[in-house]
C-alpha angles and dihedrals in degrees: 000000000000115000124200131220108196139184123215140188129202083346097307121108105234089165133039150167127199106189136153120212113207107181112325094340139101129204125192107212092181146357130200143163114184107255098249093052096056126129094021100101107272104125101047084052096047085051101044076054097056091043085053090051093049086057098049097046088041087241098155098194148039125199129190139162122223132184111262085232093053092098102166090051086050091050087044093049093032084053086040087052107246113147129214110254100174151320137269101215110234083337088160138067136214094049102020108239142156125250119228105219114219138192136195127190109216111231120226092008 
């Protein structure tokens, strides 16, 4: 069952995580932050939420695929930490693309 950590501003989501855990895992299903409220911020507060949230719960890893052209969410999770652990061959669609799959060991859980 996927669960979702969200951040809102005067009562609107502009940045949100749906994510499962299953053990001592965490998979993020999906990120978003609304168009108009990119590059404040959002989104590296949205994740070291989610990290706090992996401590506090014990979880001692999350786990996330990104496409390999989304090159300002690699630069987010690559500054975050995360590593690149493998590769989903032509896992997208429109336009046909492979995900770079990415971990993160969660510190202190």
């Amino acid at each position: 069952m996927t669960q979702r950590i969200e951040i809102k501003e005067e009562g609107r989501t502009v940045c949100y995580c749906d994510y499962y855990t299953v053990l001592d895992e965490l998979e993020i299903v999906f990120i978003k932050t609304e168009p108009e409220y990119r590059n404040r911020g959002y989104a590296t507060r949205l994740m070291k939420e989610l990290m706090s949230l992996c401590r506090e719960k014990d979880i001692r890893f999350i786990r996330l695929e990104v496409r390999e052209s989304n090159a300002p969410a690699l630069g987010l999770y690559g500054k975050l930490g995360f590593v690149p652990v493998g590769r989903r061959k032509n896992y997208y669609t429109d336009p046909r693309e492979d995900a770079i799959l990415m971990d993160l060991e969660i510190k202190g859980a």
